[in-house]
N, C-alpha and C positions, 0 to 999 in steps of 0.2 A: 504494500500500500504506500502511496505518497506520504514524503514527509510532511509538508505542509501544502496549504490552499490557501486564497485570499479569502474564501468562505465556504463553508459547511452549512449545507441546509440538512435538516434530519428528518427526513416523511419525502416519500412517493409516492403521494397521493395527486391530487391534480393541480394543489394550490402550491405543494413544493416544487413541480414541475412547469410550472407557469413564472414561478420565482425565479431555477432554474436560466430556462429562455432568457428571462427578461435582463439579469443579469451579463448573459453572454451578449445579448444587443447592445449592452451597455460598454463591452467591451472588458467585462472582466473575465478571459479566460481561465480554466484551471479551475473553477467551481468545482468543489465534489457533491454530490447530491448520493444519503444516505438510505437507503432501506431495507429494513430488516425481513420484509418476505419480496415479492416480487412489486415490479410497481402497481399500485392501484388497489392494492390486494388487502388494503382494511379500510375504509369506508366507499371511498372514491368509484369503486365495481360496482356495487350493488345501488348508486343513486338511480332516483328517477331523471333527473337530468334536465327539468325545466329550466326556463330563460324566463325571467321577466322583471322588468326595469322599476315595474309600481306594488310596492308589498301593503298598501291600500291607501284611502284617503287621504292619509298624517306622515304616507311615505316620505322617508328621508332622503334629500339631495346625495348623500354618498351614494343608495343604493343605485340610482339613473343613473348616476356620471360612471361607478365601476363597470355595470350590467350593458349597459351602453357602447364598452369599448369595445364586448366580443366582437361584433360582425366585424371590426377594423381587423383586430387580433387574427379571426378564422382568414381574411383573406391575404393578409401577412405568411401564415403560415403556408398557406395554399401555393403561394407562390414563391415562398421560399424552399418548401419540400417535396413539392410535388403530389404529397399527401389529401385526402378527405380530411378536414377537421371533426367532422361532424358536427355541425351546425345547420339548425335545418329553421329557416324563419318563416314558418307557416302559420305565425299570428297566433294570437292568445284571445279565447271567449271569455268575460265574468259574465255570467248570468245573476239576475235580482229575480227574486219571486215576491218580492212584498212591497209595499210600499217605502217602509223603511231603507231597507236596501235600496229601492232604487233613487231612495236622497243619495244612499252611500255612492252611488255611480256616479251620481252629480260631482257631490263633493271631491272622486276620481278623478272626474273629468278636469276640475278645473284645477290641483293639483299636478295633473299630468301636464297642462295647460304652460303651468309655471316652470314645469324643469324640461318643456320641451319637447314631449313625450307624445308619440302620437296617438290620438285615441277619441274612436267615434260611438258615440250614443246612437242605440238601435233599436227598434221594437220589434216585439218576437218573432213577428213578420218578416222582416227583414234581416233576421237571422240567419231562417230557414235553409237561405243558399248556401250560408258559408258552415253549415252544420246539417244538411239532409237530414243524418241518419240518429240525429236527436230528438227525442219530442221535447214541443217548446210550450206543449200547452198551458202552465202554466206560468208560464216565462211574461213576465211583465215588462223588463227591460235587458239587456244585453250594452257591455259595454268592449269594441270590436280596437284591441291594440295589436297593429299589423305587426312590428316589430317584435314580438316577442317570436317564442317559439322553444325548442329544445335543442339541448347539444347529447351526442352518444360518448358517452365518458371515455371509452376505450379508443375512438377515430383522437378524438381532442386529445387526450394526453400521448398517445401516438404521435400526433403531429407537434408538441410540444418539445417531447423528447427528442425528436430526430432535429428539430431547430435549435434543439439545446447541446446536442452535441455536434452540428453543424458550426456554434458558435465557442467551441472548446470546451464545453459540462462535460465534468467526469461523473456519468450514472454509475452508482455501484448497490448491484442487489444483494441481499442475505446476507448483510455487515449490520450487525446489533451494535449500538453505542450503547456503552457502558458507564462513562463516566465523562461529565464536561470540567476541565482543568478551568477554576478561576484564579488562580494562584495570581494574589497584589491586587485583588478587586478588581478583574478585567479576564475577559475571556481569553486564553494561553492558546488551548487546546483539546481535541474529540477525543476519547478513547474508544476504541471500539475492540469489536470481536476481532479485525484481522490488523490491530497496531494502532500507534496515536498517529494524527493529524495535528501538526502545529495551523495554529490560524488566530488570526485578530476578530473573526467575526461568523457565530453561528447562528444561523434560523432555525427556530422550532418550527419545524410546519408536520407537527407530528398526529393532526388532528384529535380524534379521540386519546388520543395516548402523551400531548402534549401537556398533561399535568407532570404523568413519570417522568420526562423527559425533563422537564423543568426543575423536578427535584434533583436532580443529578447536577443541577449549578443551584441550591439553595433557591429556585425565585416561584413562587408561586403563581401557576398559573389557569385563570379563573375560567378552565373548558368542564363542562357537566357530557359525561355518555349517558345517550338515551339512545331506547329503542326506537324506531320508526319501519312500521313496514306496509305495504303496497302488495297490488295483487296483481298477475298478470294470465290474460284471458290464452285459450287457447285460438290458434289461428282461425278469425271469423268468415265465412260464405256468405257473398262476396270476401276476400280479404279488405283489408282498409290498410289505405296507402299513407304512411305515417309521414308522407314529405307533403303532403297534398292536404292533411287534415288538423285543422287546428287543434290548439290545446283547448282546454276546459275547465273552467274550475264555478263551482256553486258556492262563493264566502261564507254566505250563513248557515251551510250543510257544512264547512270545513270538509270539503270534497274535491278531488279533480279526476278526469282524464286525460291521457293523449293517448294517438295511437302508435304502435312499437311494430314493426315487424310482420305486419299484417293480424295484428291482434291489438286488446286494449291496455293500458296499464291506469289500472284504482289505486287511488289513495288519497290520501286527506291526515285530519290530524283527530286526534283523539280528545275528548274533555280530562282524563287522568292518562294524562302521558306515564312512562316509566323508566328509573334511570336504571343504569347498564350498570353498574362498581361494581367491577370483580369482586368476588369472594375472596376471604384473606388477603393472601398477599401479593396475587395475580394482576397483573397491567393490562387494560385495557389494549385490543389489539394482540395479546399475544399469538392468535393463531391465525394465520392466513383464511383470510375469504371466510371470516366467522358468522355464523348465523346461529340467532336464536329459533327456536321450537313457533310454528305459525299461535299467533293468539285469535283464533277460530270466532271464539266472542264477539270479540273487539271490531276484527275484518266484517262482522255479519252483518252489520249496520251499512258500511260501503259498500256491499256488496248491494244489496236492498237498493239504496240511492242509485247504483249503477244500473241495476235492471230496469230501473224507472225511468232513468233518461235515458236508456238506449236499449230502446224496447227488445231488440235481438239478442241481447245478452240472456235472454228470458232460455233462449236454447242451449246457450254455450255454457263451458264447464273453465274454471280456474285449472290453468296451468300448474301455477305455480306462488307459494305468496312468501315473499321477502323479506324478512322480518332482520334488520340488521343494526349496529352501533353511527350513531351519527355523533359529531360535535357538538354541543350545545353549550352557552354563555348565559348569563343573569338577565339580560336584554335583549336577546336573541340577534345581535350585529358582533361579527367574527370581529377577532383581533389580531391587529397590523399595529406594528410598530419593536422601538427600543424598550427594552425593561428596563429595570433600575440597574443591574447588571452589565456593564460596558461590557459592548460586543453581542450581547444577547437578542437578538430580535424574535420573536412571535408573529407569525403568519397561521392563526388558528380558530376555530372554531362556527365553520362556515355551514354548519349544521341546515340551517333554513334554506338558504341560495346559493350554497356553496359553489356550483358548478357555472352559476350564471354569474358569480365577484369574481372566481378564482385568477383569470384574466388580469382584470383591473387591480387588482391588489400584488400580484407579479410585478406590476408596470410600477406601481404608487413605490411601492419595499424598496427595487432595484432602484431605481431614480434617488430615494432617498437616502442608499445605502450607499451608492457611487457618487453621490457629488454632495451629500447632507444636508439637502431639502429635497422635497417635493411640489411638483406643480400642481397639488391637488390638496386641497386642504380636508384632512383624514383627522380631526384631531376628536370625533368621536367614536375614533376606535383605536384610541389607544389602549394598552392592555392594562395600563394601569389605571384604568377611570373608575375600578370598583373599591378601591384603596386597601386597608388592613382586610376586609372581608372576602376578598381573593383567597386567603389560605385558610377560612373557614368552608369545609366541604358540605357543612350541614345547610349553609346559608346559600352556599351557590346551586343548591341542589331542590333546596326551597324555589331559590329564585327562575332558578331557570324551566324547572317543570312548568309553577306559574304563566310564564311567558308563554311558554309553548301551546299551554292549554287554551291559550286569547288568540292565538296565529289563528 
């Protein structure tokens, strides 16, 4: 193994691989980017994979401005690697069935308004075409954001990677860090399973696992594992053309769809979410491509909403349902930035829209890391904005189900 790097990022998931890229554009060759199974192989595989720029009416300008770079990102990549990103912008539905909601659309629209964001108010009628094979009957309003859409985690961080080491990233698989050297209050050096790394400067982009990691240089850090899982249909007759077919999501059912593969993929969020802490003294992430036991229960309800808006599912049978570890925070907005720790940075926790920030927060890290600012003012999501209550797990684990259970 190399003796030393300019930086060490720890997680190959999609946000350390976007860091990765970003970095090498920036011109710092000789990045090692660390992970302990294969890449992708503990949260990052089993996302659904939405894009969308408005996480609803009180949306924060960070989430547009990050969510917004991908389509520059995917066609960056595209032409730099020759690669599919996977990016597929086939627009996003919110449906309203109440009146309430469809203030909330309003209230959408005219924040979407404000950051820019495109997005047209529609009546159920005029749904119809850009969703056939939905009933709208009770569908009071729709609101129709062409820009959105989904990315396939595996093409995206494919084309990631191979940009990342088109630009001098040294990927290296199945190397466990064991220990971060602060020796004089400042990041030294990585220990891992195959030798140290000297370096001035490490990223935890460890996702679910970015608290362990974080102990290993004293700094606490404030990511909660939860479960989340989705369901995905067998292939439907007709199939359905997932580059052709919007996403979907119902807010006040906390429900979505899009289509995958010629099949659908359910899910939504739960009223008692659940967190993931390993038993004893196990780490989150220790085993590649982990899945929990399906919560049968829980899914029966999405399943139910699903048959309803898409009367055909009434014949078809679940494939498969997903039930796996995501990132979660007290606020539910990942964390970008320095810790108190010189050298330390956190690229974590992107639990909610991980796949549609992870882009923008590669670009925000690297910019700030190579020249020490940013053109993008990020400074609510620094990692330390939850202060002493970071290293309480009981309080971030309150907090963060909380949040989740409001998404």
């Amino acid at each position: 193994m190399g003796a030393s790097a300019p930086a060490v990022i720890i997680g190959g998931g999609v946000i350390g691989c976007s860091l990765a890229y970003h970095l090498g554009r920036a011109g710092w060759r000789d990045t090692v980017l660390l992970e302990q199974h294969e890449l992708t192989e503990g949260t990052t595989w089993h996302t659904a994979g939405f894009v969308t720029s408005m996480r609803g009416p009180d949306g924060p300008g960070w989430h547009a401005r990050l969510a917004g770079y991908l389509p520059a990102l995917a066609a960056m990549l595209r032409a730099e690697t020759g690669l599919d990103p996977g990016w597929r912008p086939v627009g996003g539905l919110r449906l309203a069935l109440s009146h309430t909601h469809v203030d909330e659309l309003r209230r959408l629209a005219r924040r979407a308004d404000e950051l820019g964001v495109p997005l047209e108010l529609r009546g159920a009628s005029a749904t119809m075409n850009l969703a056939p094979r939905l009933d709208l009957t009770d569908v009071q309003a729709a609101a129709w954001l062409p820009g959105e859409g989904f990315v396939r985690p595996k093409d995206f961080v494919g084309a990631l990677v191979a940009g990342a080491r088109t630009h001098g990233a040294d990927i290296r698989t199945g190397v466990r860090v064991t220990g971060i050297d602060a020796t004089g209050g400042a990041v030294r050096a990585v220990h891992t399973s195959d030798g140290v790394i000297e370096t001035p400067v490490v990223v935890n982009a460890a996702g679910a696992a970015a608290g362990a990691v974080g102990a290993l240089a004293g700094v606490g850090v404030p990511v909660v594992p939860v479960l989340h899982q989705y369901g995905v249909t067998d292939v439907l007759q007709p199939a359905l053309d997932p580059d052709t077919t919007p996403t979907c999501r119902v807010p006040e059912q906390q429900f979505y769809l899009r289509g995958a593969n010629g099949a659908v993929i359910i899910g939504g969020s739960r009223p008692d979410p659940v967190a993931a802490w390993p038993a004893g003294d196990a780490e989150p992430l220790a085993k590649a491509r982990d899945l929990a036991e399906p919560d049968d229960a829980a899914f029966a309800r999405l399943w139910q909403l699903a048959r309803a808006r898409m009367p055909e599912l009434a014949q078809a049978k679940l494939a498969k349902i997903m039930h796996g570890v995501e990132a979660y925070t007290p606020d539910g907005a990942p964390l970008a930035g320095p810790t108190t720790l010189p050298g330390l940075w956190i690229a974590a926790g992107g639990g909610l829209h991980g796949m549609a920030l992870a882009g923008g927060l590669g670009r925000h890290l690297a910019e700030w890391i190579t020249t020490g600012s940013s053109t993008w003012d990020l400074t609510a999501l620094l990692p330390d904005r939850f202060g002493p209550s970071a290293t309480n797990r009981d309080w971030l684990t309150t907090r963060a189900l909380a949040t989740l259970a409001r998404t």
